[in-house]
C-alpha positions in Angstrom: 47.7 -43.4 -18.7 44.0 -43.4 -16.6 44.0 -44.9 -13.5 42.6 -48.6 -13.9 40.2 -47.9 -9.8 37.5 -45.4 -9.6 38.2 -43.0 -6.3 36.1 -43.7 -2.9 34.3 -40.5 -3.5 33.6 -41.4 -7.2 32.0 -44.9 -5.4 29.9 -42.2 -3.0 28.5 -40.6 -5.6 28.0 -43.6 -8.1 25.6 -45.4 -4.6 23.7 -42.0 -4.0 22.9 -41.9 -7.5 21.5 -45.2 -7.6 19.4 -44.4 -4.7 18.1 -41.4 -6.0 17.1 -43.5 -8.7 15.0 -46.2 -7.2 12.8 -43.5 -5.4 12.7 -41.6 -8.6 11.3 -44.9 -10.2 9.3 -46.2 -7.1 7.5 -42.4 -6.7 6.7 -42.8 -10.6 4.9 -46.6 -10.2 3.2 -45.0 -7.1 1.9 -42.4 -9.3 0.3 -44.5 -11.7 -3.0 -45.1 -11.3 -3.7 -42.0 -9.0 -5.7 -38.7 -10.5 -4.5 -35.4 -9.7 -8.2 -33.2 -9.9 -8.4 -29.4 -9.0 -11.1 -27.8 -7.8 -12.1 -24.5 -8.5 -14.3 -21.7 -8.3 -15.6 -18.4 -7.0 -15.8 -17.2 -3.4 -18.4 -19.3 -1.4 -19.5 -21.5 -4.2 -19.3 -24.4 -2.6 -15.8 -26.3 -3.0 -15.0 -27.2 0.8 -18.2 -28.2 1.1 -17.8 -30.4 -1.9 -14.9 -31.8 -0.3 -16.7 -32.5 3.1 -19.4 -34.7 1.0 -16.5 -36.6 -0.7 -14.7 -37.1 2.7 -18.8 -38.8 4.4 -19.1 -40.8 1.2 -15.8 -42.2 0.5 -13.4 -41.8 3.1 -13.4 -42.3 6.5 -16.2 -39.4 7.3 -16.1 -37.5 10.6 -15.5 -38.7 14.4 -17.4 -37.3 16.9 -14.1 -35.4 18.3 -14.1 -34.0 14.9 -17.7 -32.7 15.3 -17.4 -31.2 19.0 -14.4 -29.3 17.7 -16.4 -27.3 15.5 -19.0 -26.3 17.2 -17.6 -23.1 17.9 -17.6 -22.7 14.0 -21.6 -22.8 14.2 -21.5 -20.4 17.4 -19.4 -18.0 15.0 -21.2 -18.3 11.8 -24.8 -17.7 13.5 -23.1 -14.4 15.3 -21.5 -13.1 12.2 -24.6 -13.9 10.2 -26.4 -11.3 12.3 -23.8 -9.1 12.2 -24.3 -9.0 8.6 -28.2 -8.4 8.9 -27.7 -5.6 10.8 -24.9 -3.6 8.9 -27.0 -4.3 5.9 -30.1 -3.0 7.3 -28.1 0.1 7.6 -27.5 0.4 3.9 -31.0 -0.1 3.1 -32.0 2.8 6.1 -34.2 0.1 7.9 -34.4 0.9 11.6 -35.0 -1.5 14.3 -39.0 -1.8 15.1 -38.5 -1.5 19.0 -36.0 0.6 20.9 -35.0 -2.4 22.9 -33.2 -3.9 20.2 -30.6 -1.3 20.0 -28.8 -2.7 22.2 -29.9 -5.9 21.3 -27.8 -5.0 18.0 -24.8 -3.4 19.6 -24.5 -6.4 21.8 -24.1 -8.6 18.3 -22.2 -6.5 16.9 -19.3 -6.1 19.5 -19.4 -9.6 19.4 -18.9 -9.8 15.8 -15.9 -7.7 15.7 -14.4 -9.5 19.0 -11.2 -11.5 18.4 -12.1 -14.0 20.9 -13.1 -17.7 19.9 -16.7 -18.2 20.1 -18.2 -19.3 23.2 -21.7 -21.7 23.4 -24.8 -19.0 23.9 -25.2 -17.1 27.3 -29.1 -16.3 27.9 -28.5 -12.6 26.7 -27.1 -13.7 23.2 -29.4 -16.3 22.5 -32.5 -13.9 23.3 -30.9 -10.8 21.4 -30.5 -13.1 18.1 -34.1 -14.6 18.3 -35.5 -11.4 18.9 -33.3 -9.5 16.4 -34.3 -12.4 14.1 -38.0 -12.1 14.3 -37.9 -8.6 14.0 -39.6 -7.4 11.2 -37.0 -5.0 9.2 -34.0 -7.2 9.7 -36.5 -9.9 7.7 -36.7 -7.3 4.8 -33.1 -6.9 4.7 -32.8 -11.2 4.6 -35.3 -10.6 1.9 -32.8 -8.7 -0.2 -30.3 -11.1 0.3 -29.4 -10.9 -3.2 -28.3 -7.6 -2.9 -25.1 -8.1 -0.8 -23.0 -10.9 0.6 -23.6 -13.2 3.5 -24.0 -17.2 4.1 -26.9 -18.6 2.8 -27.1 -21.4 5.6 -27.7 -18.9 8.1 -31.7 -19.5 8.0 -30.7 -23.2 8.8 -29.0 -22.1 11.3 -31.4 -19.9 12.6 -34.1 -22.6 12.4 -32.2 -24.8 14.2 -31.5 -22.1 16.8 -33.3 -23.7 19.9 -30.6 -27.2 19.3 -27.6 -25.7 19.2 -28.3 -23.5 22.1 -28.1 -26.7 24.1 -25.4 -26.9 26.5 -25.2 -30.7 25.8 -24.7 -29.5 21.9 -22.7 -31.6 19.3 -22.9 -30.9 15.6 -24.2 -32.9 13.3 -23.3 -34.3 10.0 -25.8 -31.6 8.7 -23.8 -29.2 10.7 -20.9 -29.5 9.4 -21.3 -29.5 5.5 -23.3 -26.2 6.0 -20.9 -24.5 8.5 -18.8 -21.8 6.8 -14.9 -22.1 7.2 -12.8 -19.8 4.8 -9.6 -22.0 3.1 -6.4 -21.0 4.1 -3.6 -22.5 2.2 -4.0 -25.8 0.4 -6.5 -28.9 1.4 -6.1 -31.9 0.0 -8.5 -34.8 0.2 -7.4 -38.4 -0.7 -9.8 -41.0 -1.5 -10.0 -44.6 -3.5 -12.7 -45.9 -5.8 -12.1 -49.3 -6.9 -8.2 -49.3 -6.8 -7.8 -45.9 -8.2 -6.3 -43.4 -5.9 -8.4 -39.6 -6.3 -6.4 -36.4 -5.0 -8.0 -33.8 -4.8 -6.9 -30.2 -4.1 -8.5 -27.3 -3.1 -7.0 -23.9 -2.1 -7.5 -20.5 -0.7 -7.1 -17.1 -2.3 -7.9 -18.5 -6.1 -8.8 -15.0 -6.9 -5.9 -13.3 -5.7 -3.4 -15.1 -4.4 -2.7 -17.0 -8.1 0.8 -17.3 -7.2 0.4 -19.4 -3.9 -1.4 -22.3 -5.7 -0.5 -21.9 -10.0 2.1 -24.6 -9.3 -1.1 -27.3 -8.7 -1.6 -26.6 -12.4 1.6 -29.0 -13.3 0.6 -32.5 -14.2 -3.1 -32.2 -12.8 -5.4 -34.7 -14.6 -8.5 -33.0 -14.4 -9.8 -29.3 -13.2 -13.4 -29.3 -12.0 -14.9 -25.8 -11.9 -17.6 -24.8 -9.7 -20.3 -23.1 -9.5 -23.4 -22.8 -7.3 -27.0 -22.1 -9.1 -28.2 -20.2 -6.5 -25.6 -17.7 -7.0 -27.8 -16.4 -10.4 -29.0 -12.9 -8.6 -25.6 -12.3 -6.2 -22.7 -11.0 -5.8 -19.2 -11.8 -5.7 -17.4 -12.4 -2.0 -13.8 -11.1 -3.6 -15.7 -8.6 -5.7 -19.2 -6.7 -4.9 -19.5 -5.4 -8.2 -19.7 -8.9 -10.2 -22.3 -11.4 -10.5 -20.5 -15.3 -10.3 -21.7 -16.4 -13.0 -20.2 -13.3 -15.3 -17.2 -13.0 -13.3 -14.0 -14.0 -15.2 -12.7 -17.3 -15.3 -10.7 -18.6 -12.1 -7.8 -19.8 -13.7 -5.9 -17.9 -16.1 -2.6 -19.0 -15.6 -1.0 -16.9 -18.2 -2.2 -13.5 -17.4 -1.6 -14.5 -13.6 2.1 -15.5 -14.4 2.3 -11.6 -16.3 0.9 -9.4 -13.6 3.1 -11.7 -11.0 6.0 -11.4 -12.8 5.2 -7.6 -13.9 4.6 -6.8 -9.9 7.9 -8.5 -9.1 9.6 -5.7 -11.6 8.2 -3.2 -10.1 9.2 -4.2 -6.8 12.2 -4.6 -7.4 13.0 -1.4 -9.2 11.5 0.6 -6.0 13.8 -1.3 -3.8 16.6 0.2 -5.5 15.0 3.2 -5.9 14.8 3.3 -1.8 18.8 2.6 -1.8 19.4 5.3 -4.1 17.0 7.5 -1.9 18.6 6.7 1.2 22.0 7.7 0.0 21.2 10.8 -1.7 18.1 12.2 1.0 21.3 11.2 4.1 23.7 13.3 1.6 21.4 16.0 1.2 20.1 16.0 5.0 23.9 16.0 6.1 25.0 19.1 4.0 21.5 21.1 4.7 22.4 20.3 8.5 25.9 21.6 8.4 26.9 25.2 10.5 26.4 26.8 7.2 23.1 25.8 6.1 21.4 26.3 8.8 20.9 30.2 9.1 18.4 30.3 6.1 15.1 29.3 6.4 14.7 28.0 2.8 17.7 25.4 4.2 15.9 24.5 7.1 12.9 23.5 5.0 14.9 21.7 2.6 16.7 19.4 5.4 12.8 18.9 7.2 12.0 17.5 3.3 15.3 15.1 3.3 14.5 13.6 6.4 10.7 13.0 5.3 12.1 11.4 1.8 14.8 10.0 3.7 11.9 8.0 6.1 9.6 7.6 3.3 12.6 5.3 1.3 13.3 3.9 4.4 9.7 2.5 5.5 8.9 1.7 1.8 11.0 -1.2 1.6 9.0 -3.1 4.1 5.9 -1.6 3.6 5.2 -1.6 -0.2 7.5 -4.7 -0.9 5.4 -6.6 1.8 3.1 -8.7 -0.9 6.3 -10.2 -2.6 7.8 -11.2 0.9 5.1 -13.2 2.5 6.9 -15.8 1.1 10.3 -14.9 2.7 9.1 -13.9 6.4 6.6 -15.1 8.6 2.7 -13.8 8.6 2.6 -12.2 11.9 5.5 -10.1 10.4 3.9 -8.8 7.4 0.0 -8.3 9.7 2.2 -6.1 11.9 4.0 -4.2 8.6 0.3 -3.5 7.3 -1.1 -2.9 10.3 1.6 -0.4 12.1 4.4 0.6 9.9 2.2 1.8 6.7 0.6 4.3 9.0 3.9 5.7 9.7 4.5 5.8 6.4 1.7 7.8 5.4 2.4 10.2 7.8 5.9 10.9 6.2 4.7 11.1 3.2 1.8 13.7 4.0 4.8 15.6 6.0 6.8 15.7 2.7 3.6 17.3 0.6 3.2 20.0 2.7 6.9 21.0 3.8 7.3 21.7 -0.5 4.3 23.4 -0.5 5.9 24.9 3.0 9.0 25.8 0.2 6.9 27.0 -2.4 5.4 29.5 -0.5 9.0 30.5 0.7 10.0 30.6 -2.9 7.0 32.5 -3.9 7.9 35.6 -1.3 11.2 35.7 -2.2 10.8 35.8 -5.8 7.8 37.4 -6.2 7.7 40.0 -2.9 11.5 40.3 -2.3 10.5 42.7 0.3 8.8 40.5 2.7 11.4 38.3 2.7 13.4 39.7 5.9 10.0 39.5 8.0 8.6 36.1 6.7 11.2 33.9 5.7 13.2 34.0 8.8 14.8 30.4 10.6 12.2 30.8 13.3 9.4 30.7 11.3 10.7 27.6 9.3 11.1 26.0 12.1 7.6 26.7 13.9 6.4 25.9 10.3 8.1 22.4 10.1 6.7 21.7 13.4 3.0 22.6 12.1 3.5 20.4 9.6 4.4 17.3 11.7 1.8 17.8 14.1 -0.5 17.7 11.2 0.5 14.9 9.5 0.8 13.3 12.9 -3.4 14.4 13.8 -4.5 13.6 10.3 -3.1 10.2 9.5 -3.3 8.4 13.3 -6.7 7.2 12.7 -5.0 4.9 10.3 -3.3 2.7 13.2 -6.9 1.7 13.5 -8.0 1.0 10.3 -7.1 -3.1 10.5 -6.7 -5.2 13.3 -4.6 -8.4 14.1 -5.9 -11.4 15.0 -3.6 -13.6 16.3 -6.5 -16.8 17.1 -5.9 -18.4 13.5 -3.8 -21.9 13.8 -0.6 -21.5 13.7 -0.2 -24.1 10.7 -3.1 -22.4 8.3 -1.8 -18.4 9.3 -1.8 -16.2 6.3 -1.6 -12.6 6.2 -5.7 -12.4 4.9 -6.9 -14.3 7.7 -5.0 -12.9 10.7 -5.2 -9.2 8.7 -9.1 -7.9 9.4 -10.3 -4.7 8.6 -11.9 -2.7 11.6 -12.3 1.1 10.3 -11.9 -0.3 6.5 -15.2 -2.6 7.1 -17.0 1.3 7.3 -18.3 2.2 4.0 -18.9 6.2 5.5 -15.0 5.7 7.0 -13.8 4.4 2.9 -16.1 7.5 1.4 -15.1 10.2 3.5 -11.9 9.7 5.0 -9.9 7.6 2.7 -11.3 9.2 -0.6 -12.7 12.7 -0.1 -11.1 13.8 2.7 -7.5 12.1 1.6 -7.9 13.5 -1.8 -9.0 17.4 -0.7 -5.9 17.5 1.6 -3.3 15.3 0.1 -4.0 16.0 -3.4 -6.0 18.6 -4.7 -5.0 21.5 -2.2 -1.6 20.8 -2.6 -1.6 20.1 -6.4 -3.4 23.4 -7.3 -1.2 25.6 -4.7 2.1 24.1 -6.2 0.7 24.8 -9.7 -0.6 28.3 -9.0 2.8 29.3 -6.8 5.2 28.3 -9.3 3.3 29.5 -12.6 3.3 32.7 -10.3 7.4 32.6 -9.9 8.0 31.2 -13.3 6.5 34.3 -14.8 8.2 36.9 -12.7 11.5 35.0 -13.2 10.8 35.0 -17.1 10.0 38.7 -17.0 13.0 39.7 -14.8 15.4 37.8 -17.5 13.6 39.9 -20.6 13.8 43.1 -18.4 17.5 43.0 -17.4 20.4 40.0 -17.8 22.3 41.2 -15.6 20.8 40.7 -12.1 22.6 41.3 -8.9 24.3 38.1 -7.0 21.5 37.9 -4.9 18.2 38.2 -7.0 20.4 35.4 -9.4 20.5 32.9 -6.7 17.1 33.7 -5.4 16.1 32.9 -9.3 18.0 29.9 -9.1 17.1 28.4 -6.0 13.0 29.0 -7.5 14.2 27.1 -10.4 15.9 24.4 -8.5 12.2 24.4 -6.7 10.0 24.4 -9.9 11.8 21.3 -10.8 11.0 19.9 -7.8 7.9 20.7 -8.5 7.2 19.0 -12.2 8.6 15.9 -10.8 6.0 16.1 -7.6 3.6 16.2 -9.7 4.3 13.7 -12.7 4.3 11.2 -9.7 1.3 12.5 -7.5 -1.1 12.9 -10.6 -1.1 9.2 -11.2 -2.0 8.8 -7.2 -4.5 11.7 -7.8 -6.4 9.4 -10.2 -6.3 6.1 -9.0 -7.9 8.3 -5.7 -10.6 10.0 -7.9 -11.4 6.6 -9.4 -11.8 4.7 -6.1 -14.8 6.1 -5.2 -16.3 5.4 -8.0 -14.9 2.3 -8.0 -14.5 0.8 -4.7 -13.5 -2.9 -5.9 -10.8 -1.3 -7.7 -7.8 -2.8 -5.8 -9.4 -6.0 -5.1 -7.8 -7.9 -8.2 -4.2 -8.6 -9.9 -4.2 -6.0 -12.0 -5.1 -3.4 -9.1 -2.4 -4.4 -7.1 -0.4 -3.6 -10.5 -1.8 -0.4 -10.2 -0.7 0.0 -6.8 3.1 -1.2 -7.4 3.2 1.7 -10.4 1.9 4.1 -7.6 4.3 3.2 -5.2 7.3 3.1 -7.7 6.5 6.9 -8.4 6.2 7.8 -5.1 9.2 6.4 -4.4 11.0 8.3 -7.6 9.6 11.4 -6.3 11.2 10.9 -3.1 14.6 10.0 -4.2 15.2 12.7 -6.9 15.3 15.8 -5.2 19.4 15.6 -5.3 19.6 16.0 -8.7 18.4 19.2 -8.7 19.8 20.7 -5.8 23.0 19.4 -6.9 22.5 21.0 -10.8 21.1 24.4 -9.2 22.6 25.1 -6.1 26.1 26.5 -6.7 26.8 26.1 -2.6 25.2 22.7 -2.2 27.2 21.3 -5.3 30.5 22.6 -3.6 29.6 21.0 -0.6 28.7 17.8 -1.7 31.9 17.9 -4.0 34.1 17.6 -0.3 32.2 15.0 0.6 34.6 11.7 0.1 32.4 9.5 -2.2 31.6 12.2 -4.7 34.8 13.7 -4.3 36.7 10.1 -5.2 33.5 9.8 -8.5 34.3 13.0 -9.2 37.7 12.5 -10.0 37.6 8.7 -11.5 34.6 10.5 -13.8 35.3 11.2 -17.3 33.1 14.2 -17.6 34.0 15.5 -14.7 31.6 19.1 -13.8 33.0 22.1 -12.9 31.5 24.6 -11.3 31.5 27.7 -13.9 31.2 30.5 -11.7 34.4 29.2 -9.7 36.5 29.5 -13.4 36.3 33.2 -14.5 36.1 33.3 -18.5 35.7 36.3 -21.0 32.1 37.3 -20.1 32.5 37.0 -16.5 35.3 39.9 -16.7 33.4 41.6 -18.9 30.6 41.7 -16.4 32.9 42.9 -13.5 33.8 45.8 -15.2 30.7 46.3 -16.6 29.3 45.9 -12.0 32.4 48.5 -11.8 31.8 51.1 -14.1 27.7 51.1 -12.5 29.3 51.5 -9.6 31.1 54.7 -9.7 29.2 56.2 -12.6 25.7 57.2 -12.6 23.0 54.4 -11.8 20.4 55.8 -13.9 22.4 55.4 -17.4 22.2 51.5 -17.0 18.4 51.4 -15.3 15.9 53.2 -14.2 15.3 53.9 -10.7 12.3 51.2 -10.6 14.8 48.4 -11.8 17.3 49.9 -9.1 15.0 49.1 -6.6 13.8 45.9 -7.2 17.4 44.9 -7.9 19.7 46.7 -5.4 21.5 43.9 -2.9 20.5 45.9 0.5 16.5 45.6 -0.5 16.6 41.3 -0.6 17.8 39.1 1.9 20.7 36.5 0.3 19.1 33.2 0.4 21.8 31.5 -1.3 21.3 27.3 -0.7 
C-alpha cells in the first residue's frame, strides 16, 4: 500500500522545479521580440567598424573617457602603419632616398616590434614618420598598396598627423570608427528600434577559430555577411594568396564541425600514442642502461635514441595537443608551450634523426666491413658521437626560442593565445625561406632520408648475399645480421612517417599560406600523429629481433606477469633446442675437428671466423 504524503525531499525537488520553470518561461517572453543577427566576414572588412556606426546612431555613442582611452590605439596604428611601408618597401627593393632615413626607419621599426603600450609622439618620432612619409620611394610602395596588406586609414591618419601630435590630443568621433582594433573573443552590441530589441554579435578568429564562435549559429535570426568594395584588387589578412571577394565563404558550419571533430581524433590518438611511447622508450632505456648493455656501442646508441623518443612523447602531449586545450588551460599557458616548450621539442626530435643515422652507420661497418668494427664501433666513440649529436641539435634548433614572442599587454578579459602569441623571427620572409624550409629540409630531411636509404639498401644486400652464400653463419655474424634487420625495420617505419613531413616541407615553400586554414592544421595533426608513431614503435622490433633484449624485458615484472596471463605466449626458440638445432651442433663439431676447407673455402672462413668480428649482440 503507497504512502498517502509525499517525502520533504520529494517537496524540494517539486519547488526547484517550479522555479526552474518560471525563468524557463520568463527568459522565453524576454526573448520574443528580440533578433539574434551575426555578422560576418573576411579579415579587415569592416564589421567592428560596422558595429561602432550602430553603437553612434542608435545607442548611447561614445563618452569622452571612452575617446581619451584610445588614443593610444591611433598612436599604435600610425606606428605600425609605417612599419608596414617600410618592410614592404623591402620586397619591392626600394631603398630610402636619403641616408638619414635609415635610421629614421630603424627607429620605427624597433618601435613597431616593441611590446610596450604606445606613448603620445616625442619630437624624434613625429619627425622620422613625416619625413619617412614624404619620402619619395615609401610613396611608391603606398602606391602598390594593393599588393600586400596594411590599413587603409593610415593616409587619414597621416593627414591628420599635425592633430594628433598634440599633447592636448583627444580622438574624435572620426577617430575612432577608422582606428584599427583586432576582435578578440565575442562583441556583442545591443540596441532598440521601435520596441524591438537588436543583438548583434561579432567575433574574432571567423577564419580559424570556427570552433570558438559556431555555437552563435543556434537560433540566430539573421546572418549579415560583409564585405568591403574596396577590397576588389587585395589581399586576404588570414591568407596572402586570396583576393576577398574569391575567398571561400565564412561560414561553413559543416565542414568546420568535420575538420574540428577529425583534429580532435587525431589528437587524441597521439595522446595515447605518447603513453604507449613513454612506457615502451622507459622500458627500452632501462634495459639498454643496465651493466650488461652498456659495453657495446650499438647499445649506447640505442639507449641515446630511447631517451630522445622517450622526450619527444613526453613534450608532445603539451606541445602538439596545445590547439585542443586552449579551452581547458589558461592563454598565458599555451603562449608559453608554443613559444618555449616546442623548441625543445624540435631539438629532440632532430637528436633522434641523427643518433639512427648515428646507428646506421654503426650497422653499416659491422655488416658490411666486419673488420673495422674493433677500431670504429667502440663505447667511446658512441659516446663522443651522441654528444656530437646533442650539441648539434642543441646549435641548430635554438634560434627557434626566438621565433615568437609573448606579449603579456593584452587585457586580461579579451587574452587569447593569437593576440598575446606574435611572431618575431616568423614575421621574416628570408628567416621562413631559408631557415625553416631549405635549410630544415636539407638537414632534417633530405640528408638523413637519402643516407638511411643508401646505408641500409647497402646492408640489405650484403645480408641477402651472405644467406644465399652460406646458411649456416657463425653466432656472431647471425646476430650482427640480426641486429641490421632489427635496424632496417627501424628504418621503413622512420621513413613512412618522415616522408609525409618531407612533403608538407617541400610544399611550404611553394606554398607559404599553407597552414593558415582548417584543413592545414589537419595536415599538421596527421604529421604529428606519425611523428609520434615513429617515436613510440621502436620496441617492437627490438623486442622481435633482439634475442638478449627480449630476455631481458621478459624479467621485467609487467611483461613477465602479460607474459604469463597471455594466451600465445612467445618463447624464445633458440633457448628450446629442437631437431635442426642439434643437427647444426654436430654439423659446428664435425667443422671443427675435421678439415675447414671441405665445408668452405678459405674466403668464406675469413669473413666468417668468430676471432675476425667483434660480438655485438644487443
Amino acid at each position: 500500500m503507497g504512502s498517502t504524503c509525499s517525502s520533504p525531499e520529494s517537496k524540494e525537488q517539486k519547488r526547484i522545479n517550479s522555479i526552474i520553470d518560471k525563468q524557463i518561461r520568463k527568459d522565453e517572453d524576454n526573448e520574443i521580440g528580440n533578433q539574434k543577427l551575426l555578422l560576418l566576414g573576411t579579415g579587415e572588412c569592416g564589421k567592428s567598424t560596422i558595429l561602432k556606426q550602430i553603437n553612434i546612431l542608435h545607442s548611447s555613442g561614445y563618452s569622452k573617457s571612452d575617446l581619451k582611452n584610445v588614443a593610444g590605439t591611433v598612436y599604435s596604428n600610425i606606428i605600425q602603419g609605417m612599419a608596414t611601408l617600410l618592410k614592404a618597401k623591402d620586397t619591392f627593393f626600394y631603398q630610402l632616398t636619403s641616408p638619414e632615413l635609415d635610421a629614421d626607419a630603424m627607429h620605427i621599426l624597433a618601435l613597431a616590434d616593441s611590446s610596450k603600450d604606445a606613448m603620445p609622439f616625442i619630437p624624434l618620432t613625429f619627425n622620422a614618420i613625416k619625413r619617412l612619409w614624404h619620402d619619395s620611394n615609401v610613396q611608391k610602395t603606398f602606391e602598390r598598396r594593393s599588393e600586400f596588406q596594411m590599413m587603409d586609414t593610415l593616409v587619414y591618419f597621416m593627414n591628420e598627423l599635425d592633430r594628433i601630435n598634440d599633447p592636448e590630443y583627444v580622438p574624435t568621433v572620426d577617430d575612432m570608427l577608422r582606428i584599427r582594433i583586432p576582435t578578440m573573443g565575442v562583441v556583442q552590441q545591443v540596441i532598440e528600434i521601435k520596441g524591438t530589441k537588436f543583438r548583434i554579435f561579432d567575433v574574432g578568429g571567423q577564419r580559424s577559430e570556427r570552433r570558438k564562435w559556431i555555437h552563435l549559429f543556434d537560433n540566430v535570426n539573421a546572418t549579415i555577411f560583409i564585405s568591403a568594395i574596396n577590397e576588389y584588387n587585395q589581399k586576404l589578412n588570414e591568407d596572402g594568396s586570396q583576393n576577398p571577394k574569391c575567398s571561400e565563404p565564412e561560414s561553413n558550419p559543416r565542414s568546420s564541425k568535420m575538420l574540428d571533430l577529425l583534429s580532435r581524433v587525431m589528437v587524441t590518438v597521439m595522446t595515447l600514442m605518447c603513453f604507449v611511447g613513454i612506457i615502451t622508450n622507459f622500458l627500452s632505456l632501462y634495459i639498454y642502461t643496465r651493466r650488461t648493455f652498456r659495453k657495446k656501442s650499438i647499445n649506447v646508441l640505442l639507449s641515446a635514441l630511447s631517451a630522445s623518443d622517450l622526450s619527444v612523447c613526453l613534450l608532445a602531449i603539451p606541445v602538439f595537443a596545445s590547439t585542443q586545450l586552449q579551452q581547458l588551460i589558461p592563454p598565458e599557458v599555451t603562449a608559453m608551450i608554443m613559444v618555449y616548450l616546442y623548441p625543445v621539442t624540435i631539438m629532440f626530435q632532430s637528436m633522434s634523426v641523427w643518433l639512427l643515422v648515428s646507428i646506421t652507420i654503426d650497422r653499416y661497418l659491422a655488416v658490411c666491413h666486419p673488420f673495422m668494427v674493433n677500431t670504429y664501433c667502440t663505447r667511446n666513440r658512441a659516446l663522443a658521437t651522441v654528444g656530437v649529436v646533442v650539441l648539434f641539435s642543441f646549435a641548430y634548433n635554438a634560434v627557434r626560442f626566438w621565433e615568437y614572442t609573448i606579449s603579456f599587454d593584452v587585457p586580461a578579459e579579451n587574452r587569447t593565445v593569437e593576440e598575446m602569441v606574435r611572431p618575431q623571427l616568423r614575421a621574416d620572409p628570408y628567416f621562413l625561406l631559408w631557415y625553416q624550409n631549405v635549410a630544415t629540409m636539407i638537414s632534417q630531411f633530405a640528408f638523413p632520408l637519402v643516407m638511411l636509404c643508401v646505408l641500409n639498401i647497402q646492408v640489405a644486400r650484403t645480408i641477402i648475399e651472405a644467406s644465399e652464400q652460406r646458411r649456416e653463419l657463425v653466432a656472431s655474424v647471425k646476430r650482427e645480421h640480426s641486429t641490421a634487420k632489427m635496424m632496417i625495420m627501424v628504418v621503413i617505419v622512420f621513413l613512412v612517417c618522415y616522408i609525409f613531413s618531407f612533403i608538407l616541407n617541400v610544399t611550404e615553400i611553394y606554398d607559404d599560406q599553407l597552414f593558415n586554414n582548417a584543413f592545414g592544421y589537419f595536415l599538421n595533426d596527421i604529421n604529428n600523429v606519425l611523428v609520434v608513431v615513429n617515436s613510440s614503435s621502436a620496441f617492437i622490433f627490438y623486442y622481435k629481433y633482439s634475442t638478449r633484449f627480449r630476455n631481458q624485458a621478459r624479467t621485467l615484472p609487467g611483461i613477465r606477469w602479460f607474459a604469463s596471463m597471455s594466451k600465445f605466449n612467445v618463447y624464445d626458440t633458440e633457448a628450446t633446442p629442437n631437431r635442426s638445432m642439434t643437427t647444426r651442433y654436430k654439423e659446428s663439431i664435425i667443422t671443427i675437428r675435421g678439415n675447414s676447407s671441405s665445408r668452405l673455402n678459405s674466403s668464406h672462413n675469413l669473413l666468417y671466423k668468430p676471432s675476425y668480428s667483434k660480438p655485438c649482440d644487443i
